[in-house]
N, C-alpha and C positions, 0 to 999 in steps of 0.2 A: 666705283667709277672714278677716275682721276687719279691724284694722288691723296692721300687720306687725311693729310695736313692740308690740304693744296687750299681752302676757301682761308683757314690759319693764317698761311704761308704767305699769299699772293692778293694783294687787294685788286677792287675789280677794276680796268683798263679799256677805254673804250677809244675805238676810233674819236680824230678830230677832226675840222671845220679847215677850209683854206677860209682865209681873214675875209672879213665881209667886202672891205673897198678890193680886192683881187676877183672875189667870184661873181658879184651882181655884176659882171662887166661881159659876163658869158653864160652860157645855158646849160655847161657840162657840170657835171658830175664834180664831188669836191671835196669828196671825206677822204682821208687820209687815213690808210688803213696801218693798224700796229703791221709793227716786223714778225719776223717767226716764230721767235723766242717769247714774245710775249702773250703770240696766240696759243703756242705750246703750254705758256701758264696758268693761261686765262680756262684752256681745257685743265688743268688741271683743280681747277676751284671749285669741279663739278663734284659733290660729295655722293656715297654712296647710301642716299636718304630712303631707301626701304621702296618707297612708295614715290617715282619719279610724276608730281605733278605737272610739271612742264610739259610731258608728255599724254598724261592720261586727262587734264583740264586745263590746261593751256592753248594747245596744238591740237585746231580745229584736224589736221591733216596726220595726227598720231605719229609726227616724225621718232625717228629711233635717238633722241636727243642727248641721254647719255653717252650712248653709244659710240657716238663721236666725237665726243668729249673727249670720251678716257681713248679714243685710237689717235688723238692730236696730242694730248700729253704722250703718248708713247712713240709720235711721231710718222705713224700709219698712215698716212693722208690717202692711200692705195683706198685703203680697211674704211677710213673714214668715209671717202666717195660713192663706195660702194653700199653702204647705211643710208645715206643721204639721198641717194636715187632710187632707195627699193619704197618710197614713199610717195616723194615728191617729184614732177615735173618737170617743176620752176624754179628751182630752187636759187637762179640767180635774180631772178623776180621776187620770191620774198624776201631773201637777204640782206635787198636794197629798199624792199617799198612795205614789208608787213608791220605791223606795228608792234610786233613781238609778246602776244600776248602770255608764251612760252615763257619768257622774264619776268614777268607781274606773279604770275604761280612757282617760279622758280621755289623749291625748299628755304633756298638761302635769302627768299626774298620777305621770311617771317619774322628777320632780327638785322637782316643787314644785304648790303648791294648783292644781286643775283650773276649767275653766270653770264656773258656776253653772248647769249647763244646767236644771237642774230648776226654778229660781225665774222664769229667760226663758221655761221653758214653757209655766208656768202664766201668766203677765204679758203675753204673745201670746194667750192663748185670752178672758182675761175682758178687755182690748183689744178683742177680736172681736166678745164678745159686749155692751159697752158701746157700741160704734159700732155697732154693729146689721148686723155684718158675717157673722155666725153665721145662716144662715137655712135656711129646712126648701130639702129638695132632691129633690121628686117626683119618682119616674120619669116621661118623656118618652112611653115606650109600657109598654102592658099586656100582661104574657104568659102572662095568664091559669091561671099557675103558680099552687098553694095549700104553702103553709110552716107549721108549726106550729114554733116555739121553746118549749122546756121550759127554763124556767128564765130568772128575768133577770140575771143578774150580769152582771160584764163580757164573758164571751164570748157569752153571751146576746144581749145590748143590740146589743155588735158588729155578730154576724153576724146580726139581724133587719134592723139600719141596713143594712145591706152587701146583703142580700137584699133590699130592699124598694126602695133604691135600682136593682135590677136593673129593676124591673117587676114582683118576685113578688105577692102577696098574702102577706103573714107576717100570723101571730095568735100572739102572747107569751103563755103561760103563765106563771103567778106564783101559788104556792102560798100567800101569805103576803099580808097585806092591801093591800101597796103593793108596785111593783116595785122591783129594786135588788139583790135580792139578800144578799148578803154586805156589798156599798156600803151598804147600808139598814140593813141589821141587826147587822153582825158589828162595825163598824167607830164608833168614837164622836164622836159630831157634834162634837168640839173636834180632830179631824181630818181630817172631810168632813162641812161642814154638810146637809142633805139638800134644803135650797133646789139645791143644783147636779146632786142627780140628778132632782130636777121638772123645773129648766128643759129638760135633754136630754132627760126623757121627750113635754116641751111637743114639741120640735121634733121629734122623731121620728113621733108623733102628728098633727102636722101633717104632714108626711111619706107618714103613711098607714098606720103601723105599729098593730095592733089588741091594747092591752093588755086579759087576762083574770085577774083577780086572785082571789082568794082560790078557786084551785080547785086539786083534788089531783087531776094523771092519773092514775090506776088504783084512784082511787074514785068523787070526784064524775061523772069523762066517763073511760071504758075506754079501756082501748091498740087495741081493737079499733075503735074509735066513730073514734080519730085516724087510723086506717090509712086507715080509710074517706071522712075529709073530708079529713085533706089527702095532698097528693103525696110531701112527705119527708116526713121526724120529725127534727128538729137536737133531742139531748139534751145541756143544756150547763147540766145539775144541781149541779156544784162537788162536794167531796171535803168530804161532809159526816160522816161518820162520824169522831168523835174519837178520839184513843189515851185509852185509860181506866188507871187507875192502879188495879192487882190486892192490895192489901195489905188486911191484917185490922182493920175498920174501915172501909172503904170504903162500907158502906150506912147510916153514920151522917146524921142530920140537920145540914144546912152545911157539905155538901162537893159541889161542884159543877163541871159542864163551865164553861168558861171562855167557851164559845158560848153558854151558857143565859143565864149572869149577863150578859154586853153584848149579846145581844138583849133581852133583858129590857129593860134599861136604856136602852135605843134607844128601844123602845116606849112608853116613860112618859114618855120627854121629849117623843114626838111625839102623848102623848095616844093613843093605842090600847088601854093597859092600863083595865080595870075598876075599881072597890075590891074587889070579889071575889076576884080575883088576889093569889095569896100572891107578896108581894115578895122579893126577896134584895136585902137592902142590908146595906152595907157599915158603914153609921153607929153610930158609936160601938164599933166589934170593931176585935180584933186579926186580922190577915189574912193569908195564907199564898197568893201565888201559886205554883204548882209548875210552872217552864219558863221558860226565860229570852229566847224571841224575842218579835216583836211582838204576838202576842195578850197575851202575860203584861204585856207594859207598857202595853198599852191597858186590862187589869183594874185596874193599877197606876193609871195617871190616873181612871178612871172611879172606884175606892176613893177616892183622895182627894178627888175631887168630893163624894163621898155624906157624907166626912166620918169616914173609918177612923179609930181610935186610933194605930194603929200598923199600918205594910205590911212583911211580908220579901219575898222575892223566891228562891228557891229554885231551882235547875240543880243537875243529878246529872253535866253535861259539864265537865272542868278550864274555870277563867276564861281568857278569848281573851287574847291577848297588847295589855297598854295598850301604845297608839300613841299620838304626840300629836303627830306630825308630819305636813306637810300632804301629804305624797307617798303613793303606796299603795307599801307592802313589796311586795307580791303583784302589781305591774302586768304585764298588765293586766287580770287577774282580780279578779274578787273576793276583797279579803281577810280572814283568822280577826281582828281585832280587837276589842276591847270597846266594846261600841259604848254610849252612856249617852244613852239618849231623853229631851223634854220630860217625860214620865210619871215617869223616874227621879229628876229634877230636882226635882220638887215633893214627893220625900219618900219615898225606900223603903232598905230594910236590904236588899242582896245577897249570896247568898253561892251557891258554886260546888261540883262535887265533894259535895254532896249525898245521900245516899241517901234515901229515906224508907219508912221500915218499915213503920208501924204507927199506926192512930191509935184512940183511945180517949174514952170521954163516960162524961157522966152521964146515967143512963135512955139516950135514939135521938140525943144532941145533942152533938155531936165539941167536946169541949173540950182535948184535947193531942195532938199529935204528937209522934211517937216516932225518933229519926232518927242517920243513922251518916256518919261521911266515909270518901271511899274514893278509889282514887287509881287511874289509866290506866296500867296498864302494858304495853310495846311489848312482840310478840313477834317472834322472830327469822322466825319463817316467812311472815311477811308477811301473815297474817293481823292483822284488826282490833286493837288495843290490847284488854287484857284488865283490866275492872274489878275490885278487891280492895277489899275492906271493913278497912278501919284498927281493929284491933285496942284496943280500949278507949277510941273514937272518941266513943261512942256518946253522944244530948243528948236533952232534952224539950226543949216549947216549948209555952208555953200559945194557944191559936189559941181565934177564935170563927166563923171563917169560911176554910174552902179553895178555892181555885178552880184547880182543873186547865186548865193552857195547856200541853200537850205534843205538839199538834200534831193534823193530822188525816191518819188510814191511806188512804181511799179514797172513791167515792162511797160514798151510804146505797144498798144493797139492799133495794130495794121491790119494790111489786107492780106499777108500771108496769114496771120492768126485766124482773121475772119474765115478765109478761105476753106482751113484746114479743121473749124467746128472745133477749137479748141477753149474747154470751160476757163472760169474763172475766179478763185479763191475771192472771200470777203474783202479782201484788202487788194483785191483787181491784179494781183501778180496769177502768172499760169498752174492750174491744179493740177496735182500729181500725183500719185501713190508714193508708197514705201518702196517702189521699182524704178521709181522714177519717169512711168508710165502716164500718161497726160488723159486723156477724156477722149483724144482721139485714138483709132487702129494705127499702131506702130507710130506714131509720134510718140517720143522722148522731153524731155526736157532736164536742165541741168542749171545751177549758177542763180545769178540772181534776178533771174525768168520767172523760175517759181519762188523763189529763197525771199525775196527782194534784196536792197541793196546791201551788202554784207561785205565781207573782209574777202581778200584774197586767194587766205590760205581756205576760206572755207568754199571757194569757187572751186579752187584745185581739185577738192578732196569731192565736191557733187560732181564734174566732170571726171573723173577715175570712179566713183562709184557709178553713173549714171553710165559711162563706158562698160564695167563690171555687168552690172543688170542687162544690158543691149547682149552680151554674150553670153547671159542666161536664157535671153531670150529666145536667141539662135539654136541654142544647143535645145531646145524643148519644142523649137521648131521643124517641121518636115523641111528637107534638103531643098534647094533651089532646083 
């Protein structure tokens, strides 16, 4: 795959950043994508390594990742698009937002910088969809099948495309005023503008797929109303219920999910929000994110948008080990390294090893936290490391705004679940089979419902699988 010199030849090139004082000034989008010439190279550094782990343990979604390597060195982009969609979805969705774990497994990433495959991904799809190569794709026959999807995020979206392409009839549930999801709302438009989930809801639509937006199943339309019009129930709701932080102080005013504050924020940029609406903004506070992955640094950039005073950045886990070398330690897994985002770049205080105690105000209105270090220590018995609080550790810190990014435990437990007798795994997310089949008669489930909160790409790939299973299920069923 490539050209056979080509990882030799061509060192690795990755897109750039527009300057920090230009982009916090806006919410769009700001990487700078190489020219053609250098994607054409950059496909060519793809070596012909026997055994493509990028693809077989990398790529939750089994993309054909050589494959369109070696059709951009040869300048195929037709050849290439066509690879790139007999897989994925989304593919302008991961492009922009996966974390690439297809690069960490890369071959080339055992001794030296790996292929860009994330930058060729995305540079293939808006290719496609610039030549007008991207177009809806009716089913051919009707199978007069009825689908109901709850939920649009990406396993959503997915398995509707996937099913609707079969010949079903899908109707998309979307509780919230636009579809997307998580895409729409969790995630801040200077990392997926939402121009790019229009266009794919365009083309799905076209398609034949039936968006219902602003409805709640198990208020506005009953679990019993859905059994009754359609044939499945795919429930691909996402792992919305967040880890909450238990400490004394917690019900102060300006202390907030980390879900609340960037959908908020989503919403106002795209004109949804009221003036009635009480804002949270970050403008002119000192600010406290607590949690150190991607949510926490997409609060981080979206603060410095608003225009914070000052951001820390808070983790209670020891700092990952700084790497600065282009090989993964860990190949070809994923590795513990510190990783420092566009977000962190424009301006935050980090620190690691964390506790946080306590916080306290004046009158309902959290003005200080109260906080300790503490350190990981191994145990012989193989059990977890065991946390220990340092001994005269102890610090304030004046804050005017917190926002909890620690993660999310499971779906939200509603009354469409309750309704619909649907069990639930040890760790309170939706049980499933190896079908994808849930505890109840024809309810489905997909994404990170049963999954919990997981990557993207691995959303994409239970929504096409969980779509997959729904027309096994049909085809083994008596006709309507």
């Amino acid at each position: 795959m490539g050209k056979f010199t080509g990882f030799l030849d061509y060192p690795r090139i990755a897109g750039t950043y527009r300057p920090v004082e230009e982009r916090i000034g806006h919410y769009r989008e700001f990487t700078v994508a190489p020219d053609e010439e250098t994607l054409r190279q950059q496909g060519a550094r793809c070596m012909d390594c026997g055994i493509p782990y990028c693809h077989a343990i990398g790529c939750p979604l089994y993309n054909l990742i050589p494959e369109w390597n070696d059709a951009i060195y040869k300048g195929d982009w037709r050849e290439a698009l066509v690879r790139l969609e007999a897989t994925n979805n989304l593919p302008e969705i991961t492009g922009r937002i996966c974390p690439a774990p297809c690069e960490t497994s890369c071959t080339l990433s055992i001794n030296g910088a790996p292929v860009t495959i994330k930058q060729i991904e995305l540079a293939i799809i808006e290719r496609g969809f610039k030549k007008g190569w991207v177009v809806p794709r009716p089913p051919r026959i009707e199978t007069g099948r009825r689908v109901a999807v709850v939920g649009s995020g990406p396993a959503g979206l997915a398995a509707a495309q996937q099913l609707r392409r079969a010949g079903h009839t899908v109707t998309l549930f979307e509780q919230s005023e636009k579809a997307g999801g998580l895409l729409r709302y969790g995630i801040p438009d200077f990392k997926l503008e939402k121009w790019v989930i229009d266009r794919r809801i365009e083309q799905m639509r076209a398609e034949g797929v039936r968006f219902e937006t602003n409805v709640v199943i198990g208020e506005d339309i009953s679990a019993r109303y859905l059994k009754k019009t359609f044939d499945v129930i795919l429930l691909a709701l996402g792992a919305g219920e967040p880890r909450d932080l238990q400490v004394p102080g917690r019900g102060l005013e300006g202390i907030h999910f980390a879900g609340d504050y960037l959908t908020q924020s989503n919403r106002c940029i795209a004109g949804e929000i009221g003036d009635h609406e009480r804002r949270i903004s970050a403008k002119d506070k000192t600010v406290l994110v607590i949690g150190g992955g991607d949510t926490g640094s997409d609060c981080v950039g979206t603060a410095n948008r608003q225009g914070a005073r000052k951001i820390y950045q808070f983790e209670i886990m020891p700092k990952p080990l700084e790497w600065k070398e282009a090989f993964n330690p860990n190949w070809p897994f994923w590795p513990t390294i510190l990783r420092t985002s566009s977000s962190h770049e424009e301006g935050c205080e980090r620190d690691w090893n964390i506790l946080t105690k306590q916080f306290t105000g004046k009158d309902i209105r959290v003005e200080e936290g109260h906080f300790a270090r503490v350190e990981w220590q191994p145990q012989s018995d193989g059990k977890p490391s065991k946390m220990v609080e340092l001994s005269g550790s102890g610090f304030t810190l004046k804050i005017d705004l917190v926002l909890l990014a620690m993660g999310f435990l499971h779906v939200r437990h509603n009354k469409l679940l309750e309704d619909l007798e649907v069990t639930f795994d040890s760790r309170s997310n939706i049980a499933y089979n190896d079908q994808y089949a849930t505890s109840s008669p024809v309810v489905f489930t997909a994404g990170d419902a049963g999954m919990g909160a997981s990557l993207v790409v691995r959303s994409i790939f239970q929504g096409r699988e969980a779509a997959k299973a729904i027309d096994n299920y049909f085809l083994r069923s008596p006709d309507p």
